[in-house]
C-alpha positions in Angstrom: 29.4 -89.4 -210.8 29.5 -91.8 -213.7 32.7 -93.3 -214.7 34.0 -92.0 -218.2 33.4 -94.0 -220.9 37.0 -94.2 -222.5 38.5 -95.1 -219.3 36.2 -98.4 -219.1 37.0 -99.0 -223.0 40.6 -98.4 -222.3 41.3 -100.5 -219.7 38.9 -103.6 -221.1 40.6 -103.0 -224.6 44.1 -103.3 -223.0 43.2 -106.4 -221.1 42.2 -108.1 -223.7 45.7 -107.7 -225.6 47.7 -108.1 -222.5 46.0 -111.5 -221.2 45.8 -113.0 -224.3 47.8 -116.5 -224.9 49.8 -118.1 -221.9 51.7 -115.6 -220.1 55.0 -116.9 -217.6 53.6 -117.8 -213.7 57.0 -116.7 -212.3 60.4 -115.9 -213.9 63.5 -118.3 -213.3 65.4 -118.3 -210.1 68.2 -116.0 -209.7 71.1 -115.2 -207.3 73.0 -112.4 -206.5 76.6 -111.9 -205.0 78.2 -108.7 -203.6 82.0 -108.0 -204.3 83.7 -106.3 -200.9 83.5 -103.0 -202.9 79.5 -103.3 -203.3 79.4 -104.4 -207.0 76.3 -106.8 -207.4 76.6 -109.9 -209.3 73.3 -111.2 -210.4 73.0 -114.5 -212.7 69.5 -116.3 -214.4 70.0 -119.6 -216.4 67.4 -119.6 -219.1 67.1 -122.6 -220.9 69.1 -124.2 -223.5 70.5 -120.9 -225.2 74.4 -121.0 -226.2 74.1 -117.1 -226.0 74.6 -115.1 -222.7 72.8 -111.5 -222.3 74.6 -109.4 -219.5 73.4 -106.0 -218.9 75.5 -103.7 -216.9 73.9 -101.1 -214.6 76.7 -97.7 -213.9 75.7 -95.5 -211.5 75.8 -92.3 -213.6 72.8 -91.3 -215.5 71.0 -88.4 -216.8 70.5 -87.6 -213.3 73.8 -87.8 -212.3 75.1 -84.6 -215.1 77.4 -81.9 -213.7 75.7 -78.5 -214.5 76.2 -77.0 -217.5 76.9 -80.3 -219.1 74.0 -81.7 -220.8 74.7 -84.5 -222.9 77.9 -85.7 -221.2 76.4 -89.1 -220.2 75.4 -89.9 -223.9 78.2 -88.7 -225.6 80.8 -90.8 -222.8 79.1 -93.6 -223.3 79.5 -93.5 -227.3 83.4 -92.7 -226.3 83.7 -95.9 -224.7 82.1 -97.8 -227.6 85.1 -96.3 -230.1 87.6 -96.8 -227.6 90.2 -99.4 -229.2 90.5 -102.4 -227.2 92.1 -105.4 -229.4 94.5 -103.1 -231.7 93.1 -100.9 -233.6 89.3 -102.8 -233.0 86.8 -101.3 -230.8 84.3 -103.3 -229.0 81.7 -102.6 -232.0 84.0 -103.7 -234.1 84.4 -106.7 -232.3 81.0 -107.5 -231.6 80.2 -107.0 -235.6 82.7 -108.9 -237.0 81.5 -112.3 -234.4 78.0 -111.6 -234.5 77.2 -110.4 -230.9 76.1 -107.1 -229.9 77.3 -104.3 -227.5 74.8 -101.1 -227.2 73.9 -98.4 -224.9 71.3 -96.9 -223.0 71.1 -93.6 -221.0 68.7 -94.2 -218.1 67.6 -91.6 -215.2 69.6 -92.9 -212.7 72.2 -95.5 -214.6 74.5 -95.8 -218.1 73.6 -99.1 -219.3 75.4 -101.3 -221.5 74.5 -104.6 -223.2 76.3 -107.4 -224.6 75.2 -110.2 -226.2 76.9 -112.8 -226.9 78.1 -116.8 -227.3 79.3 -117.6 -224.4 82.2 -118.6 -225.3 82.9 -115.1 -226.6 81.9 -113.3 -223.4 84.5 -113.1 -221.3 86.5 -111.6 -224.0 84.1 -108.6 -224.2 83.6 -108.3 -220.6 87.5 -107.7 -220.1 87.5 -105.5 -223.3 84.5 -103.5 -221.9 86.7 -103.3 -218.5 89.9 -101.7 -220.7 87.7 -99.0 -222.7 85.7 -97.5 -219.4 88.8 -97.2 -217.6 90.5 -95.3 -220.2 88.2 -94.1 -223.0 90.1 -92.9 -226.1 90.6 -89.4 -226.4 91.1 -89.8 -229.9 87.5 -90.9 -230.2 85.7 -87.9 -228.8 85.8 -85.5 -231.7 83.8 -88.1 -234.4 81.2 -88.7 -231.2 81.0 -84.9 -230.0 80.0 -84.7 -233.7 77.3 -87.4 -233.8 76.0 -86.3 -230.2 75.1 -82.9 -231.6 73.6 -83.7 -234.5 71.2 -86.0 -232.5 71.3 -83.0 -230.1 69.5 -80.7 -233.4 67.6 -83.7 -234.4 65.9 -83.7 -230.9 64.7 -80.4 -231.1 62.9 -80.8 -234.0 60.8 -83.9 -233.1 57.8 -82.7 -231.5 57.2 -85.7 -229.3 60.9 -85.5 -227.6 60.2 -82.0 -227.0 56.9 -82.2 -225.4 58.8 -84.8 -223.3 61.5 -82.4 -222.6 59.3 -79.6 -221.3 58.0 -82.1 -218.9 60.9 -83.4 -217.8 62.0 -79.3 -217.2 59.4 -78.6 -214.6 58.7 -82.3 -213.4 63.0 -82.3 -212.7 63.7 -78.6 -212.2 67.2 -78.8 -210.7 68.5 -82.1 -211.3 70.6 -83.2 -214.9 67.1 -85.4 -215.5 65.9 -81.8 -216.5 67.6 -81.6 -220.0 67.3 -83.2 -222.7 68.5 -86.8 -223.0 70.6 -85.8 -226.1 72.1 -82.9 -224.2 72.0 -79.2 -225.3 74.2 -78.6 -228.7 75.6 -75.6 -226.3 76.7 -77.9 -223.6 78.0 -80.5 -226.0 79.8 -78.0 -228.2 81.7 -76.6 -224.8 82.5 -80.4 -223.7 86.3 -81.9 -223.6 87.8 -85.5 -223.5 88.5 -84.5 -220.0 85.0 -84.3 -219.5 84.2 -87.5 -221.0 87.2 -89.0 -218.7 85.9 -87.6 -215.4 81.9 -88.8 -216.1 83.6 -92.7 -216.8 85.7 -92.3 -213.7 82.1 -92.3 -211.9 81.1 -95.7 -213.6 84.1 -97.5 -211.6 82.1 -97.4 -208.6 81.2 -100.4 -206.5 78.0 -99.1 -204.7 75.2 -98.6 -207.3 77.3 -101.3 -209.7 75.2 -103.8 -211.0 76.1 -106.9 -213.5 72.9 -109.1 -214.6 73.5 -112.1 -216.8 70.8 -114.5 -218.1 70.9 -117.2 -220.2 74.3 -119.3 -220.9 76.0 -118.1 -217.6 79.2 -120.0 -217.3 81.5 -120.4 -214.2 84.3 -118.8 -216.5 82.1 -115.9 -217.6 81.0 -115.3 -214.1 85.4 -115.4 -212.5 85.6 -112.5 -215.7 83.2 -110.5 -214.4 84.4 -110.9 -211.2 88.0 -109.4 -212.5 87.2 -106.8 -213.8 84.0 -105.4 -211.7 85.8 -106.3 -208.1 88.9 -103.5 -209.4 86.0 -100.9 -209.4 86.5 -98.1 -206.3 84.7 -99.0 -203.1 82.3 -96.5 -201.8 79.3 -94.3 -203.1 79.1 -92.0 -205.9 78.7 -88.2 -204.9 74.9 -86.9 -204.4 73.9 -85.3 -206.6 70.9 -82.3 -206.6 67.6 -83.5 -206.0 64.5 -82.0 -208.4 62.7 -79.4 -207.2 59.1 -80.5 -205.8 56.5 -79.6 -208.3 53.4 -77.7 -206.3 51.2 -75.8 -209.1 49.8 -76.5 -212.2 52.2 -75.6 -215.2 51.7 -74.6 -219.1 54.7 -74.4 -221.6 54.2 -74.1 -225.3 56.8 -74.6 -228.2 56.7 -74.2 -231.9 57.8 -76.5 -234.5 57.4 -77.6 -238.4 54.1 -79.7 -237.4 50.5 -80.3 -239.0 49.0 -81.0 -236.2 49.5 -80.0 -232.3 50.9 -82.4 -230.0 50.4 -81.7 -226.3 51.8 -84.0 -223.3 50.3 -84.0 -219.8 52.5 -84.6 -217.1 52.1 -86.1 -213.6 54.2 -87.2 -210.4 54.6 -90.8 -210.0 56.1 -93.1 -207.7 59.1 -94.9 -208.6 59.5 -98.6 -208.9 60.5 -99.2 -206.0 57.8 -97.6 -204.0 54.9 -99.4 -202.0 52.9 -97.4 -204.4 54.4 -98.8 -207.5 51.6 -102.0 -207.9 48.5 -99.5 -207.8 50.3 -97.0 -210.1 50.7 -99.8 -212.6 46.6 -100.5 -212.4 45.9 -96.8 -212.9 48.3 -96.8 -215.8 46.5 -99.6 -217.3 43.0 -97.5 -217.1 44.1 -94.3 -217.9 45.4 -96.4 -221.6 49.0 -97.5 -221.2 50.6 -95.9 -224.6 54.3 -98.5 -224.6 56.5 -100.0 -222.1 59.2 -97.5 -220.4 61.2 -98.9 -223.2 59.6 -96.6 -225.1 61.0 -93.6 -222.8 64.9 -94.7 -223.0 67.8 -93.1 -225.1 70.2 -94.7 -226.7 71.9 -94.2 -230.6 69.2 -97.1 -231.9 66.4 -96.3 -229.6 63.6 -94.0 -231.6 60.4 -92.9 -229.9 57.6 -95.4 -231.7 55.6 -93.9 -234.7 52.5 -94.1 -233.2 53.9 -92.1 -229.6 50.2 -91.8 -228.0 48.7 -92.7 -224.6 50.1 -93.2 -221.0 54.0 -93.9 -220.1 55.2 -94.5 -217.0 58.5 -93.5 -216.2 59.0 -95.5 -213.2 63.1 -95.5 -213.2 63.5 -92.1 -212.6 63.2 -90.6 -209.2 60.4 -89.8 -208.6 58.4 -91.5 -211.5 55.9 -89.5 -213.8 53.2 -90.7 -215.5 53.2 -88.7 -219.3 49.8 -89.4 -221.5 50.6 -87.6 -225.0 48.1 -86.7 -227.4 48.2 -85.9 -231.5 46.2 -85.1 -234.4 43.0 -83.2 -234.4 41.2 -84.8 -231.5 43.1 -83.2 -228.6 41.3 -81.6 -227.0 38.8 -84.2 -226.9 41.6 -86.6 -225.1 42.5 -84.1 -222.9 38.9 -84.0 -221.7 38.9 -87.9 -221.5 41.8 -87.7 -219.6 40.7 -85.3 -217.1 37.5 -87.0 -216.7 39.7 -90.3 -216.0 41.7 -88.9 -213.5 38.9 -86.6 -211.8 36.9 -90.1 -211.2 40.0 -92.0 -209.9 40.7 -88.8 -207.3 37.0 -88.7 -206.2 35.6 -92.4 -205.6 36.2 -96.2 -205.2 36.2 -98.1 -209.3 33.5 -100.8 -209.6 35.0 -104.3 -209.3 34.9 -105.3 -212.2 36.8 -102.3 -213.2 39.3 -102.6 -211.4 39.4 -106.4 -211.7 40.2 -105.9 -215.5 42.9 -103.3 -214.8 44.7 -105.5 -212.4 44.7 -108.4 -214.9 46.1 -106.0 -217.5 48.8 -104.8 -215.5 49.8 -107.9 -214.9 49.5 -109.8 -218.0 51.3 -106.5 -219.4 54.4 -107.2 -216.3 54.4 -110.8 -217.4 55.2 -110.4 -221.3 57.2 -107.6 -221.1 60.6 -109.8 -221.3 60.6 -111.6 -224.9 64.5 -111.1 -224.9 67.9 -111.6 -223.2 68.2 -108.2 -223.0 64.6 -107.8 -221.4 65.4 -110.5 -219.2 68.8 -109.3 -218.1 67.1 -105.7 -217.5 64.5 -107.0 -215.2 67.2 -108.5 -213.1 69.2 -106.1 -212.6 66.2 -103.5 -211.7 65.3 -106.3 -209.1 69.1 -106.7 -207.8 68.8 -103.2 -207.1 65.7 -103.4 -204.8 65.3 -103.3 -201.3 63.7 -106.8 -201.8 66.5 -108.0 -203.8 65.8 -110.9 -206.8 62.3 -111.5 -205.1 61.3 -108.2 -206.6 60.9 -109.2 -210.3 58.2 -112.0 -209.2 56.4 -110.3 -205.8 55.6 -107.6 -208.7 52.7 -110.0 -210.2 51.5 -110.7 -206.5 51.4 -107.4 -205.5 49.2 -106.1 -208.2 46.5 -108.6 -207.5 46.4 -107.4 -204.1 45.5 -103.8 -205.2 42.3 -102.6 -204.0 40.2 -99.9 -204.9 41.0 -97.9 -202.0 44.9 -98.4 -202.9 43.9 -96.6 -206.2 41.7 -93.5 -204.5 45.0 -93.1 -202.5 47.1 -93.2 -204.9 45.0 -91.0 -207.3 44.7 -88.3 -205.0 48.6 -88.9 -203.6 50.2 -88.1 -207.3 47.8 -86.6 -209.6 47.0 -83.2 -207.6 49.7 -81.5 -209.9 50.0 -81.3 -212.9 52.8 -79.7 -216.5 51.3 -79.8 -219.7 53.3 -79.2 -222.6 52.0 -77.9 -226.2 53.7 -78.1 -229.6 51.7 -76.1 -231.8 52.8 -75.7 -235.7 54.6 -72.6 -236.6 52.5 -69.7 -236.6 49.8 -70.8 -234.4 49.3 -69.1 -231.6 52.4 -66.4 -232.5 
């Protein structure tokens, strides 16, 4: 069987962006430290910077929703950010008026909060992040229930979201990873501060509790962190329901105000901490790697890219999928591509020069994905959070040049059996 065509154009046209210019041999030395109630500590010095990035992993995600409550990880999160913590200022206030910045992101597994900032400011925020998660202001829930809804209605109208939403329902039947990121406006609308207080009582937990801090990391910053973190509750967070396994093909359709259809193909994947993860980063690479899993997060800045087309790999949930999306009025002309693609990685070895190219896109693509603090700081703390510990973020490179052909058949015929495809048509069609 010949290979297809677009696959080989794919993965020699992504090479050639990814390995272009100089890209990092290895990533700066870190080290970790656990408090006695499992918080991880993790700290990068990179170069002369006065500014300090520090992201902080919570172990409560989109995953980790109670039932019926859609949205509740979002909206607490914005609760926090509103919270007064320096009179009447909250910490956005705070980081606006010195220049820093404090954001959020709703992960699978994890709420995830950023600050930048001087270090000499740092410590300040790090004990004012500490007094709004342990008592988020009641006051502030009505003005964020609002804003969480209206991004709840605004969801449901973008065609890519929602393509990514029916995915996410079948891939995650069963687990709070099956909703939409923005929550249901009927979950949001039923919500209560005492909602929002229970989902931040499950941040203060040790196990799962990551801080990563690159850049201007101070012995002061680092004793601040230490205060406030080592106060969390020993122990694990509940379990929560695992996603049903997907074992059949699936087909859901939705209509919206579009020109043209957009339909998303969904696979299982392995997550990124799997033996399988290298390989699945090489197949991503030929089967045309759309954007980063950036792309895939939620947050109140964070907007899907204009141009949403091509492969993402979800890697941080659990398990992984692998989404390729497709628009305009060459669908079904990609979707043929892409089933080509996949058919010849299930059903032989790649040439090696193939799967040379792939490889060196993958990892050129692993290699200048962190331009930023904040990128920085995120790939530590993913890496504190591995089995391997810190060595993750730089065996990653190493184990993607060890990838062979045969790791790829396997791999292929492991994940890529089943399959949910998702169709937004324009209103009308198809009624």
């Amino acid at each position: 069987m010949m290979i297809d065509r677009n696959l080989i154009a794919t993965a020699a046209a992504v090479c050639a962006a990814a390995c272009m210019g100089a890209a990092p041999a290895a990533f700066p030395a870190g080290t970790a430290t656990t408090l006695p109630n499992g918080v991880v500590i993790a700290t990068q010095l990179t170069g002369e910077t006065p500014l300090v990035g520090i992201q902080i992993f919570l172990p409560a995600g989109l995953a980790q929703q109670p039932a019926g409550r859609s949205g509740i990880a979002a909206l607490t999160a914005a609760v926090v950010l509103r919270t007064p913590v320096e009179g009447q200022s909250t910490l956005t206030d705070l980081a606006q008026a010195s220049g820093a910045e404090i954001t959020y992101t709703v992960d699978p597994q994890d709420t995830r909060f950023y600050i930048e900032a001087k270090a000499s400011d740092a410590q300040r925020f790090v004990r004012d992040f500490g007094a709004a998660i342990a008592a988020p202001d009641a006051s502030a829930f009505a003005a964020a229930r609002d804003a969480s809804i209206a991004a709840a209605d605004a969801a449901v109208k973008d065609p890519v979201l929602v393509a990514y939403a029916m995915i996410r329902q079948v891939q995650y039947q069963g687990s709070g990873y099956a909703t939409p990121d923005a929550g249901r406006t009927t979950d949001l609308a039923a919500a209560s501060p005492s909602d929002v207080s229970a989902f931040a009582a499950s941040y203060r937990r040790g196990s799962g509790a990551i801080v990563a801090m690159t850049g201007n990391v101070t012995d002061d910053l680092i004793g601040a962190v230490r205060g406030v973190f080592g106060s969390f509750a020993a122990g694990a967070a509940p379990k929560t329901s695992a996603p049903a396994t997907v074992t059949r093909s699936h087909e859901v359709i939705a209509h919206r105000d579009v020109q043209a259809p957009w339909v998303a193909v969904g696979f299982p994947a392995p997550s990124q901490y799997s033996s399988d993860f290298p390989a699945m980063l090489v197949i991503e690479a030929l089967l045309g790697q759309g954007g980063p899993v950036h792309a895939l997060s939620f947050g109140p800045d964070i907007e899907p890219p204009d141009d949403f087309v091509g492969g993402y790999y979800q890697f941080e949930a659990v398990p992984g999928t692998f989404i390729a999306f497709y628009n305009g009025t060459n669908v079904d002309q990609d979707l043929r591509n892409l089933s080509d693609g996949v058919t010849r990685l299930r059903t032989g070895l790649l040439p090696e020069t193939l799967l040379d190219q792939a490889k060196r896109s993958a990892r050129g693509t692993y290699l200048t994905s962190v331009a930023t603090l904040d990128d920085q700081s995120w790939l530590l703390g993913r890496a504190a959070a591995s089995p391997m510990g810190l060595s993750f973020e730089n065996d990653v490179p190493d184990r993607i040049a060890a990838v062979t052909g045969a790791d790829v058949l396997r791999v292929a015929r492991k994940y890529f059996d089943d399959q949910t495809v998702a169709i937004v048509l324009p209103n009308g069609v198809g009624e």
